[in-house]
TORROTOR-464118 format. One record per residue: residue in one letter; x, z, y of N, C-alpha, C, CB in turn. Coordinates in steps of 0.001 Angstrom, whole numbers, padded with zeros to 6 digits, always signed. Atoms other than C-alpha are relative to their C-alpha. Glycine has a CB too. Layout:
N
aXZYXZYXZYXZY...
END
This chain:
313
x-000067-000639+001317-010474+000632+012446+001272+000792-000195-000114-001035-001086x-001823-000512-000168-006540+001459+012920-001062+001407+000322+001568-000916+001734x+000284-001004-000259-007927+004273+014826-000648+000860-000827-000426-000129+000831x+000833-000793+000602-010320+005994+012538+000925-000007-001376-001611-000537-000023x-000807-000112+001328-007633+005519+009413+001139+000934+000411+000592-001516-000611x-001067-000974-000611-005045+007095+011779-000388+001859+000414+000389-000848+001501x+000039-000984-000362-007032+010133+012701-000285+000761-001224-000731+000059+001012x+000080-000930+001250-007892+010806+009228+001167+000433-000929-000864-000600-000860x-000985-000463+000787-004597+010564+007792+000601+000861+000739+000829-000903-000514x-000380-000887-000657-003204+012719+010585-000811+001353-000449-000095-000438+001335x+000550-001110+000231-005664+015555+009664-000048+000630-001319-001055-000126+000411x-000221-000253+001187-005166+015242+006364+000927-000205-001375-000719-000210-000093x-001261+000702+001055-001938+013923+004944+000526+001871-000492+001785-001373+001257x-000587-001791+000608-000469+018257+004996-000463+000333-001194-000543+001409+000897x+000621-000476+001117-003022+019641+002868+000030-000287-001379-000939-000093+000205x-000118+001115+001019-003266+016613+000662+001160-000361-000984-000135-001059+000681x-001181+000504-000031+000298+016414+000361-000015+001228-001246+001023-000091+001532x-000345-001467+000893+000476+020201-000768-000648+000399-001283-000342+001212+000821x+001045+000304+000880-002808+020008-003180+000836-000837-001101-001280-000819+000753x-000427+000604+001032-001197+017513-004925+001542+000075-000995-000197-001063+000513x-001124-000599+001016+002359+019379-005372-000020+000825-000951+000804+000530+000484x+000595-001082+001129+000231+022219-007054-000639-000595-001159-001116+000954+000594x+000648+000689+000622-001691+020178-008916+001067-000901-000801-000950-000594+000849x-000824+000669+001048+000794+017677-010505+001092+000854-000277+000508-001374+000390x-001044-000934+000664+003498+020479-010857-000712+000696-001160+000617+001135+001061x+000725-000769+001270+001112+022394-013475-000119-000867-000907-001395+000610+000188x-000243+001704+001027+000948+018925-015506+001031-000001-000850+000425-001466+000900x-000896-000332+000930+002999+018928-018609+000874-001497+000321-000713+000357-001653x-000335+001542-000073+003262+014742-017521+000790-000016+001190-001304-001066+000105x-000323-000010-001512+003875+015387-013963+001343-000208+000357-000358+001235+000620x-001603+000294+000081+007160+014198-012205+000385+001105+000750+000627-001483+000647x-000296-000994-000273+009556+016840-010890-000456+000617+001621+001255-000122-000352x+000270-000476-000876+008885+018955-008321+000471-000510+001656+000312+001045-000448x-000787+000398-001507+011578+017642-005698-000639-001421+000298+001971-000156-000105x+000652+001028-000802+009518+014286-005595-001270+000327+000679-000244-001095-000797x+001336-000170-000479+006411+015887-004150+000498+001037+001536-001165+000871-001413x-000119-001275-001286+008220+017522-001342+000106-001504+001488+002243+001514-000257x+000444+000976-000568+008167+015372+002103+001292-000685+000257-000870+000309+001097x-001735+000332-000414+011496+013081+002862+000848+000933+001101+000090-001600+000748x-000456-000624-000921+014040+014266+004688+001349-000960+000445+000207+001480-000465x-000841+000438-000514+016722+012829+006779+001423-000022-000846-000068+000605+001101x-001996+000171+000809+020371+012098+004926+000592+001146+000696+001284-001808+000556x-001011-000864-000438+021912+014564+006995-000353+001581-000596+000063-000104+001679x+000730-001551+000364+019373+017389+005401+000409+000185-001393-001855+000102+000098x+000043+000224+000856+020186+016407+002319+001385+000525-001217-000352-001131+000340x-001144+000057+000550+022860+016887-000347+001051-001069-000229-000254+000361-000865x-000928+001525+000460+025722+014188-000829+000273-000692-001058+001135+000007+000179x-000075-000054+001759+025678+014409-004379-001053-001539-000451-000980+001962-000790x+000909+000912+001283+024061+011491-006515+000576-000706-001028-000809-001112+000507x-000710+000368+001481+024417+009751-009791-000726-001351-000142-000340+001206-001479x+000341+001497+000642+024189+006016-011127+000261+000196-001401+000961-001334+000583x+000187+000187+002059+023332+005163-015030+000825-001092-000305-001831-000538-000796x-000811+001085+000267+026233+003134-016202-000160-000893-001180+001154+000449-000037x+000221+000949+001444+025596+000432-019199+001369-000503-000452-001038-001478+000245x-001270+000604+000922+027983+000403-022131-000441-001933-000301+000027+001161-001948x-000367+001240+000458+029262-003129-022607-000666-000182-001597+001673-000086+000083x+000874+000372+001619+027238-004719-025817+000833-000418-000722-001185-001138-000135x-000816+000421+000672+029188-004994-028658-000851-000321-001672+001208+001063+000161x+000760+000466+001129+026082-005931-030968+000042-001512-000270-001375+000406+000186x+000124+001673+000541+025012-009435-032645-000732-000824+000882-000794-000210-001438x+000351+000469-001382+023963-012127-030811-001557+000119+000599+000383-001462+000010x+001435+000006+000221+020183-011591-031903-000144+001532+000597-000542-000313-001730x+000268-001361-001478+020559-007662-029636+000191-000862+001070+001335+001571+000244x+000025+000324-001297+021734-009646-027258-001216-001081+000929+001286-000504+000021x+001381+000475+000044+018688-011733-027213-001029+000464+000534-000364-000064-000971x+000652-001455-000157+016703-008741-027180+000043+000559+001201+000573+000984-000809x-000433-000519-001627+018434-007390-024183-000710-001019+000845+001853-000040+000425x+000666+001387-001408+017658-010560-021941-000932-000119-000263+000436-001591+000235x+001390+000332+000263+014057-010683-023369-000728+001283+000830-000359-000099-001777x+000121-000546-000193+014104-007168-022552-000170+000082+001934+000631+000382-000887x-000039-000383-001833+015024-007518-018642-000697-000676+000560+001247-000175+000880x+001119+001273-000649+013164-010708-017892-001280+000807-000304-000023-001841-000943x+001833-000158-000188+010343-008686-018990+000018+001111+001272-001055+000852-001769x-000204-001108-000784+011406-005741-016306+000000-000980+001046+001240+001035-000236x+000630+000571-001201+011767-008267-014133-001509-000458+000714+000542-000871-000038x+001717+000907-000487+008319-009820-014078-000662+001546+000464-001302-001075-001872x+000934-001425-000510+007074-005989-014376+000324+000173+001971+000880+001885-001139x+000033-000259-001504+008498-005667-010503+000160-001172+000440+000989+000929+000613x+000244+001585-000733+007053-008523-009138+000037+000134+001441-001547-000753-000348x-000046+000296-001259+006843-010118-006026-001497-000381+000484+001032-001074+000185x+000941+000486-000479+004227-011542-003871-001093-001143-000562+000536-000271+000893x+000424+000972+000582+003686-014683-005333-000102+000027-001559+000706-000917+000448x+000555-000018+001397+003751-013856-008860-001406+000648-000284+000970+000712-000835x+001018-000717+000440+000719-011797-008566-001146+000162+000971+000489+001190-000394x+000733+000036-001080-001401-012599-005646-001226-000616-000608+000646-000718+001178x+001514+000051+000095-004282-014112-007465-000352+000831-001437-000581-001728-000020x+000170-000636+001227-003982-011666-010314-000049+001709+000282+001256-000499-001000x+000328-001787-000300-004916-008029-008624-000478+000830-001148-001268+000263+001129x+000513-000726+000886-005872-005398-010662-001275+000608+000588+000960+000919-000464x+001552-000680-000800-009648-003999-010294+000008+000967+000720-001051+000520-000813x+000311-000873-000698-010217-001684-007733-001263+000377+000667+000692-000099+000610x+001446+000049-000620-013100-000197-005763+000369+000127+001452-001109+001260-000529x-000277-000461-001548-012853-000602-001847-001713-000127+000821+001418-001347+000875x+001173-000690-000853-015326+000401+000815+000131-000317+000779-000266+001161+000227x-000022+000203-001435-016538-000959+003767-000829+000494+001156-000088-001091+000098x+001361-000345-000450-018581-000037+006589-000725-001579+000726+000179+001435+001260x+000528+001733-000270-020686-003202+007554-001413+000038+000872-000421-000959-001757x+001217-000501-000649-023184-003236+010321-001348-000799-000200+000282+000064+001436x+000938+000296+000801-026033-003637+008535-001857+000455+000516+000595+000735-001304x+001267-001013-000453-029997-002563+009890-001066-000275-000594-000421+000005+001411x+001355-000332+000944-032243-003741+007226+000069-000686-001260-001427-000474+000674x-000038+000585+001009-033178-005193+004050+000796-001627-000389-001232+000089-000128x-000325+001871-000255-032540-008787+004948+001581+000379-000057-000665-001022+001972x-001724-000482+000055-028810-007707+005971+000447+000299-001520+000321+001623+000965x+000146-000399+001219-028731-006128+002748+000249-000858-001352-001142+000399+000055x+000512+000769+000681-029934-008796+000800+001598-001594+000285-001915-000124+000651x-001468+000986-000671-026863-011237+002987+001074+000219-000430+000415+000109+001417x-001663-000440+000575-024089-009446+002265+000023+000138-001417+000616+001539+000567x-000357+000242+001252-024670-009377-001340+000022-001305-000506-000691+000658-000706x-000090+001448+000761-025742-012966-002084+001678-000620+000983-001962-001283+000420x-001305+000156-000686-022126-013783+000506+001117+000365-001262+000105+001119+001451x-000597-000436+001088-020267-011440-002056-000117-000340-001386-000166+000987+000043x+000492+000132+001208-021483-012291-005088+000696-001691-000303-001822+000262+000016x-000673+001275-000183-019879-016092-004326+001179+000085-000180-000130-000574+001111x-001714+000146-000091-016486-014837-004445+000510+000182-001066+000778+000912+000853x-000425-000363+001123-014910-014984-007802+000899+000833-000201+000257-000782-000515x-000858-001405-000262-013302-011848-008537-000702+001359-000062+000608-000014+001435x+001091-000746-000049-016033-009726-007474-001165+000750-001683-000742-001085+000967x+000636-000433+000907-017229-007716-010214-001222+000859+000146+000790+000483-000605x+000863-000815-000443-019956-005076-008959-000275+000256+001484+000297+001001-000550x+000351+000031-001781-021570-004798-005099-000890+001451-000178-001220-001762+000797x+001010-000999-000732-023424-001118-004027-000157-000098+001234+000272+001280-000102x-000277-000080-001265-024641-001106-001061-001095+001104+000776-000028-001483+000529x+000443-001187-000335-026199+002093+000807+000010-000427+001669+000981+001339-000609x+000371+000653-001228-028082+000673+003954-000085+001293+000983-001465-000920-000145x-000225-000430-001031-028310+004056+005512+001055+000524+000460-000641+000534+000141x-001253-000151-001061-025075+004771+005938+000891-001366+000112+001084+001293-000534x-000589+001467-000620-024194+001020+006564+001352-000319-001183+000729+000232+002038x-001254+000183+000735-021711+000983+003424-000114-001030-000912+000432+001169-000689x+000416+001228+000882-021146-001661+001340+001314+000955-000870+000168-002101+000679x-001312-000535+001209-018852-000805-002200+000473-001220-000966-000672+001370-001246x-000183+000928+000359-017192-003477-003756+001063+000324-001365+000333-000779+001143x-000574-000083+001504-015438-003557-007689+000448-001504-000075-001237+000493-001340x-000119+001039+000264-013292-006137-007884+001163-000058+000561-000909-000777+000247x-001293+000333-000331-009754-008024-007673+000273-000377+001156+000436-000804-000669x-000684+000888-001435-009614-009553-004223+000575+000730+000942-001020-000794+000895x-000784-000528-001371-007433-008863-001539-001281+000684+001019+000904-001559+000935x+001163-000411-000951-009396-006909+001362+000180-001083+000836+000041+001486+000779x-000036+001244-001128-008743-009529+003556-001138-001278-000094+001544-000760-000159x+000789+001446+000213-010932-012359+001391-001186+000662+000114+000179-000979-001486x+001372-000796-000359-013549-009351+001333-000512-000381+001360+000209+001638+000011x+000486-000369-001228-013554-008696+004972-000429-001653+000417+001230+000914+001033x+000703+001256+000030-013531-012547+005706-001513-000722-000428+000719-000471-000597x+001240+000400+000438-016452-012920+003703-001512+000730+000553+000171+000166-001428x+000906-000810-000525-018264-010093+005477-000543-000514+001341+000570+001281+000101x+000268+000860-001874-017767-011600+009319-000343-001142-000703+001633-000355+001452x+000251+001220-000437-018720-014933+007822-001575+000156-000138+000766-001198-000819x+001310-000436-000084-022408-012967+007706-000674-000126+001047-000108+001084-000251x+000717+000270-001331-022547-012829+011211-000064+001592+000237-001646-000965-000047x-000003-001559+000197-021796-008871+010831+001462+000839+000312-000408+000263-001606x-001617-000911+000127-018848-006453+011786-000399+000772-001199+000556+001259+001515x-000744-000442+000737-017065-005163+009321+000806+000893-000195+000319-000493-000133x-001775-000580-000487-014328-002595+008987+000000+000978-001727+000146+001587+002222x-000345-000859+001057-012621-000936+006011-000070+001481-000006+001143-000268-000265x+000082-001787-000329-013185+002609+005289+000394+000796-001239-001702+000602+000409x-000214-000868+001432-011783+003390+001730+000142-000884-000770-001082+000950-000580x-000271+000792+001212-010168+002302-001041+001024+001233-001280+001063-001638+000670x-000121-001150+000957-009186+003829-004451-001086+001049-000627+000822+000736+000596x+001131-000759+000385-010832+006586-006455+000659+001322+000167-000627-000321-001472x-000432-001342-000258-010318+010404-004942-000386+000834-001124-000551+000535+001266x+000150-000972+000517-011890+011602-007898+000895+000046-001306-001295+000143-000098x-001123-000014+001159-009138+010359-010285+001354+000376+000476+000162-001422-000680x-001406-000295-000358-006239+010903-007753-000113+001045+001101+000832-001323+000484x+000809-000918-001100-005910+014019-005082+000682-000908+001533+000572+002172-000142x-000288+001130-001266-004185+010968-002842+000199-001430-000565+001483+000374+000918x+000695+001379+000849-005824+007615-003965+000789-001198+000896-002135-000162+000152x+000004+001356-000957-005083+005226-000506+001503+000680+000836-001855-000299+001277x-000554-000778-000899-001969+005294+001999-000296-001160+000886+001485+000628-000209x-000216+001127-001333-001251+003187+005119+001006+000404+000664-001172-000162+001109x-001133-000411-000786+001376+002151+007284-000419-000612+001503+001509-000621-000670x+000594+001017-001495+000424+000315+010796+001447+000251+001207-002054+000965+000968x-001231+000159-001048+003203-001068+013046-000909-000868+001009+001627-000900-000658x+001080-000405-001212+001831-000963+016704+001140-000891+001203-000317+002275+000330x-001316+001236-000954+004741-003806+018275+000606+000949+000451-000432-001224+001462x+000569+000516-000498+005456-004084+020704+000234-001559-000305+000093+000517+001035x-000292+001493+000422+006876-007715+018941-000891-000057-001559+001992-000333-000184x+000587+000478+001978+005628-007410+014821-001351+001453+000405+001959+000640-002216x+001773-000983+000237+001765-005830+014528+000381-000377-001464-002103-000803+000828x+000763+000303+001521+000275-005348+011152-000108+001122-000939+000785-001100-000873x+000438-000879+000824-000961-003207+008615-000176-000515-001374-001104+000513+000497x-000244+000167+001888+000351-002453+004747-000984+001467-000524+002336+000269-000675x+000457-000721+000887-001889-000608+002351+000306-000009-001298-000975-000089+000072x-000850-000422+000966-000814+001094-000632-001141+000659-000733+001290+000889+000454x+001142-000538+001088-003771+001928-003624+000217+000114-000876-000969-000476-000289x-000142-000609+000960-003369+003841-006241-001568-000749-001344+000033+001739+000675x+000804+000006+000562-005381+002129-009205+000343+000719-001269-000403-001099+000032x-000150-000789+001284-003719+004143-012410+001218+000426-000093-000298-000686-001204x-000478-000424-000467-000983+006299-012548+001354-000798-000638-000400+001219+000053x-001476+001024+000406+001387+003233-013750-000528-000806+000939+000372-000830-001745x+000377+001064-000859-000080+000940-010960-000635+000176+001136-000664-000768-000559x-000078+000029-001633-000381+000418-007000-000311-001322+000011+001472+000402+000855x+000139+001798-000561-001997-002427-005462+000892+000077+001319-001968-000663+000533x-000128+000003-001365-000411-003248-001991+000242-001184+000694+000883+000780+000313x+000515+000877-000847-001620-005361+000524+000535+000318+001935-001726+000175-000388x-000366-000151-001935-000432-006374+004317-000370-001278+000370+001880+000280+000659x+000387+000774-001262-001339-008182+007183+001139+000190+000826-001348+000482+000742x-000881-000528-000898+001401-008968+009607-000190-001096+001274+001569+000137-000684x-000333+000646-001209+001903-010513+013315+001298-000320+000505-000477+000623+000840x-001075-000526-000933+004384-011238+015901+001381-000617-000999-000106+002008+000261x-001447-000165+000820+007458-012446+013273-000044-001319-000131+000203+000938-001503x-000426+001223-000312+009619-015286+013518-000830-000384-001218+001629-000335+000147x+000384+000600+001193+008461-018108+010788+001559-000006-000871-000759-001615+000340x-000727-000035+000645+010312-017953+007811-000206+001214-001096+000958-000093+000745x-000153-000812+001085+011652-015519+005038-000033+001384+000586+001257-000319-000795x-000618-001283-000601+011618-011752+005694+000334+000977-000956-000887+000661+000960x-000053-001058+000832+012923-008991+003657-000909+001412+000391+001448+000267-000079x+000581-001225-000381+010722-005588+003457-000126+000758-000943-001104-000061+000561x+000115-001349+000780+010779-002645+001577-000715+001480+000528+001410+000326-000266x+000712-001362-000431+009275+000982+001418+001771+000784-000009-001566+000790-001479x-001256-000871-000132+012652+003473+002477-000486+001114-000173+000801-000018+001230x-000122-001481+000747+013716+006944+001721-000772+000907+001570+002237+000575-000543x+000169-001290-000805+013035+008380+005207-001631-000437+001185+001883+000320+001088x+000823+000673-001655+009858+008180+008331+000827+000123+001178-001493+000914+000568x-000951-000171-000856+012750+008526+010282-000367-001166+001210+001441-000127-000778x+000215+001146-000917+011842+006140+013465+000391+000247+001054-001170-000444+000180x-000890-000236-001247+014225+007510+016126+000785-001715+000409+001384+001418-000512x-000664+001030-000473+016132+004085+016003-000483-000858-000872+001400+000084+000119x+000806+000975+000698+013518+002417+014093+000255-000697-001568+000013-001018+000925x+000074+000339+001352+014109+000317+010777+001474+000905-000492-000029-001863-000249x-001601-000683+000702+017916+001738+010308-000242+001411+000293+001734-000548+000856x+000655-001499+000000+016942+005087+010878-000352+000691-001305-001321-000020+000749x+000786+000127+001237+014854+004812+007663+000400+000795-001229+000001-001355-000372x-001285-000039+000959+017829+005189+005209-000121-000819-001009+000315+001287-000610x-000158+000514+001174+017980+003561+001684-001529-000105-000570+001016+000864-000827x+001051+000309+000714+015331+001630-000128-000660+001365-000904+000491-001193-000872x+000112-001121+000691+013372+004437-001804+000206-000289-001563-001313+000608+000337x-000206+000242+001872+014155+004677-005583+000168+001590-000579+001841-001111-000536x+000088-000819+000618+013091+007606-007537+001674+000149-001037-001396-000272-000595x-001080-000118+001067+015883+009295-009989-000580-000574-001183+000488+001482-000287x+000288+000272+001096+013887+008484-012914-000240-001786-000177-001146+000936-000266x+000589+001337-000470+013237+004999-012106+001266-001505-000517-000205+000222+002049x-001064+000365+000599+015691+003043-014315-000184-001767+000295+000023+000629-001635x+000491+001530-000270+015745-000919-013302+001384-000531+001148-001966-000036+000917x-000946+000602-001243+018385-003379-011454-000423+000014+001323+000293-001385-000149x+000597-000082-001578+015987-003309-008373-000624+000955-000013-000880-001049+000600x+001419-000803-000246+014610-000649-006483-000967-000157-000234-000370+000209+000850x+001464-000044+000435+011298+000770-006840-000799-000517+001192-000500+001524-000430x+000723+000047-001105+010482+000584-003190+000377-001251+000362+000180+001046+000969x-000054+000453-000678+012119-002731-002829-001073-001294-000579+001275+000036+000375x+000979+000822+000688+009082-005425-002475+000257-001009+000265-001227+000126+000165x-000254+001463-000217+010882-008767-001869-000299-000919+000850-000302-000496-000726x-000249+000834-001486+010097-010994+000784-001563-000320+000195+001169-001683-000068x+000792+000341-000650+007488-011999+003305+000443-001090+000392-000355+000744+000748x+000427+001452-000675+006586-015846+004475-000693-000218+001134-000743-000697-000763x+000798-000047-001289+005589-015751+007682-000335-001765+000449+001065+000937+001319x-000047+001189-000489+004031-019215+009272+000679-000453+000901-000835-000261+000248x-000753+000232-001504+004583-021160+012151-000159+000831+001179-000375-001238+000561x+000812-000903-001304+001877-018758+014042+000847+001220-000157-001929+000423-000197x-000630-001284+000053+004280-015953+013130-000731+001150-001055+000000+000518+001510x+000383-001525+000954+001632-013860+010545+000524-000296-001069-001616+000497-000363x-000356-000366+001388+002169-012989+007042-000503+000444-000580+000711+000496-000274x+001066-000764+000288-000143-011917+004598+000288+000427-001713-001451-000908+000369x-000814-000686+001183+000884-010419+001239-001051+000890-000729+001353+000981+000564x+000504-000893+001063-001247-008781-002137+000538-000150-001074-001229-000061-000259x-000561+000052+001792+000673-007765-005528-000332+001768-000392+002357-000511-000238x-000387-001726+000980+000841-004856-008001+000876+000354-000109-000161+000313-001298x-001458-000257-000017+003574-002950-008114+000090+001277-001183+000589+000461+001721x+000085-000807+001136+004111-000984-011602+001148+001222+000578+000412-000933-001557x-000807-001493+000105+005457+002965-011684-000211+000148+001782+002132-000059-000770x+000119-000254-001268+004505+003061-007547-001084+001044+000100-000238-001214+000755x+000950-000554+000330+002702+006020-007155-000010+000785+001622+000140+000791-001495x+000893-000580-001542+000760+006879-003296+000522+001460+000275-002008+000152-000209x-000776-001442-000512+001946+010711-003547+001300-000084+000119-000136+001198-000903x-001074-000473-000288+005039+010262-003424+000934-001044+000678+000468+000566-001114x-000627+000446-001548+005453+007977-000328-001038-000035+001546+000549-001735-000239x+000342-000930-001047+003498+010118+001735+001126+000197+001112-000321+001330-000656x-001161-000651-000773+006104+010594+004734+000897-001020+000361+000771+001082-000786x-000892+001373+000539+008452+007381+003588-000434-001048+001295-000624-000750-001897x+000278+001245-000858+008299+004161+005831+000179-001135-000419+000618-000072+001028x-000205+001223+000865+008178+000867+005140+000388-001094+001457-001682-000472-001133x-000616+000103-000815+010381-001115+006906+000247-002477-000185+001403+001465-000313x+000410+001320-000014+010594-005141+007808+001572-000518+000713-001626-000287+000953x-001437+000189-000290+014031-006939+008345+000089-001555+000227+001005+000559-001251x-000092+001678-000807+014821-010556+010050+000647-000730-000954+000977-000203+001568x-000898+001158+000804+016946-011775+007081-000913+000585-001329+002176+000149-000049x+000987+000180+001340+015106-012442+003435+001107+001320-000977-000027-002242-000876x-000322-000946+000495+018065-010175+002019+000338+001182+001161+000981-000417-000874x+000129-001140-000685+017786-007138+004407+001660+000090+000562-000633+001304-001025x-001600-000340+000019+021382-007539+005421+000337+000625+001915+001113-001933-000530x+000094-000672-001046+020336-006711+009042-000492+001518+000192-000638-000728+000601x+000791-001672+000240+019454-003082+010552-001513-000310+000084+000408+001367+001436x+001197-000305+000160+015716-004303+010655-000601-000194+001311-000138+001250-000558x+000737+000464-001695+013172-005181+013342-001523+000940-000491-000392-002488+000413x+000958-000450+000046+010248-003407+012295-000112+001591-000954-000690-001134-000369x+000210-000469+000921+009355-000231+010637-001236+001268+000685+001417+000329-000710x+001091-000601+000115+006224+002095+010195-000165+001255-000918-000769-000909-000310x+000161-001321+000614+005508+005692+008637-001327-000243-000772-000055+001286+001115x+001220+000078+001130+003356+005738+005279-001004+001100+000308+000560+000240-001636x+000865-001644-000235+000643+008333+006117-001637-000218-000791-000333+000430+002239x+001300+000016+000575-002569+009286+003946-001132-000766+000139-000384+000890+000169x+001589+000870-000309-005607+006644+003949-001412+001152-000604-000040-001931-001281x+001332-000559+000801-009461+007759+003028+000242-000640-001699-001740-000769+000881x-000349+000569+001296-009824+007096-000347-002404+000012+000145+001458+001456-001610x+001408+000101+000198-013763+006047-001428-000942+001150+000297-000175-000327-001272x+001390-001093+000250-016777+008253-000308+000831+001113+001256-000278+000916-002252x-000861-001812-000799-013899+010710+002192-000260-001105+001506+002735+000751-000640x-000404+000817-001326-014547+008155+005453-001440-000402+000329+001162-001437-000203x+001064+000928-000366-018226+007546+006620-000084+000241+001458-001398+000229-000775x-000186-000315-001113-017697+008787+010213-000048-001307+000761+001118+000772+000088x-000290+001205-000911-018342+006135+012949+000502+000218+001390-001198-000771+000154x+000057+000324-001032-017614+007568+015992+001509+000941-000319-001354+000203+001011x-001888-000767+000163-013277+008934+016267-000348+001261+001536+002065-001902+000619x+000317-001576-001216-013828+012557+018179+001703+000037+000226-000918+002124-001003x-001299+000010-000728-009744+011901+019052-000310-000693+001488+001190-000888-000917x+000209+000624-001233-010804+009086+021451-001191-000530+000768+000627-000830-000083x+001463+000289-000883-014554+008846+021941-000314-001688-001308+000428-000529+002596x+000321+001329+000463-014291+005138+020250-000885-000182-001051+001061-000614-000347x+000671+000130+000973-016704+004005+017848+000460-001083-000706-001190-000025+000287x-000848+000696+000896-015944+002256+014473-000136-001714+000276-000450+000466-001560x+000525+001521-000408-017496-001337+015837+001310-000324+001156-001955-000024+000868x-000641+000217-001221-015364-000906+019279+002152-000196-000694-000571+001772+001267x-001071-000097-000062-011977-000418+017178+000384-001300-000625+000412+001162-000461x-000324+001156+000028-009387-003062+016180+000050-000257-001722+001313-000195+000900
END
């Protein structure tokens, strides 16, 4: 499946990219122009930047109240893993599911229909798609699909006709940490994002989305957690707090992430670090590049390598 998500975002992250600088620059809402352009290396860059300094409070104790009611709620807004893993926000994702008749048909919905969460099932037997409405991680989806007795594979998530870049992906290819993070656009204050990881010691890990796809020397390469100018908060925007890896070494991770918005970490990388506060240069990192988004992915066979969507990983 890697393969067929990789050849589509390769063919179509440019266009997509550019579509959507024309398009949200004409927007009276739209954010400025210099976030829709693609990262660029620190050295391309200007040296110049600015921090928002906070006057000292010299109100009553009932502002100051206020204030700390105020940040604890900013905090919860940029959550972590565990605050929000059984609380997704609805989305629609897409699978392809090898399916050849009614009976099949008839399986994979009464399977789905068991999983609480699940709000709406389509399913379109001749092109083998199943459509799913609903909070769960893709992971409890896909699980529930192989326990049919059926391959499976993702082929879309998000809605292309509300965003002109709905889905992204990142996929780190080892040769020590595998795994694949997705990034879904469900409203233009909210991002689901979901990973799968391999290969990593047990324990805590720090990971964030960075400013650059820079991968000459891999995670430090990267540069600085990404954080928009407008983006006012004690923690980055891009930084998403820690991974739990087991004893087997995976890691598996779904939250929402408020003000995260898919266009504009097109290019960006997301990067994976051996200590829970990132204080190392990093052991892993991966380039965000365009996913299908619903209804743009029914293709089964990848004309890059011959492979068909059953044969990939």
């Amino acid at each position: 499946m890697v393969g067929f998500l990789r050849a589509f975002a390769a063919a179509s992250a440019v266009p997509a990219a550019a579509a959507a600088a024309y398009a949200l620059s004409s927007t009276p809402a739209a954010p400025s122009a210099s976030k829709l352009r693609f990262p660029l290396p620190a050295s391309f860059l200007s040296a110049a930047s600015s921090t928002s300094g906070r006057a000292p409070s010299a109100v009553a104790p009932m502002a100051s109240a206020s204030a700390a009611a105020a940040a604890a709620a900013a905090a919860t807004a940029d959550l972590s893993a565990t605050d929000k893993e059984s609380a997704l926000p609805e989305l629609t994702t897409e699978f392809m599911v090898d399916m050849k008749c009614e009976g099949c048909v008839t399986a994979v919905k009464n399977k789905l229909q068991t999983l609480e969460g699940v709000k709406n099932i389509e399913v379109d037997l001749s092109n083998q798609v199943v459509r799913v409405l609903g909070s769960l991680p893709v992971k409890t989806m896909l699980d529930a699909l192989h326990q049919t007795g059926r391959d499976a594979r993702l082929i879309g998530q998000g809605n292309p006709n509300d965003f002109l870049v709905s889905a992204a992906v990142a996929e780190f290819k080892g040769p020590v940490v595998f795994g694949v993070v997705r990034v879904a656009q469900v409203n233009m204050e909210l991002a689901r994002v979901e990973a799968t990881f391999s290969g990593l010691s047990p324990g805590k890990h720090g990971w964030s989305i960075n400013e650059y796809g820079d991968l000459t020397r891999g995670a430090e390469s990267t540069g600085k957690v990404y954080n928009p100018p407008d983006y006012l908060s004690d923690k980055p925007l891009g930084d998403l707090g820690t991974l739990e890896a087991g004893e087997n070494g995976e890691a598996h991770f779904s939250a929402s992430k408020e003000k995260l918005r898919v266009v504009d970490l097109i290019g960006r990388s997301i990067a994976l670090y051996a200590t829970e506060n990132r204080s190392d240069p990093g052991i892993a990192a991966a380039v965000i590049a365009r996913s299908a988004g619903v209804g743009e992915n029914y293709k089964k066979l990848c004309t890059c390598d011959g492979v068909t969507i059953w044969e990939s990983s």
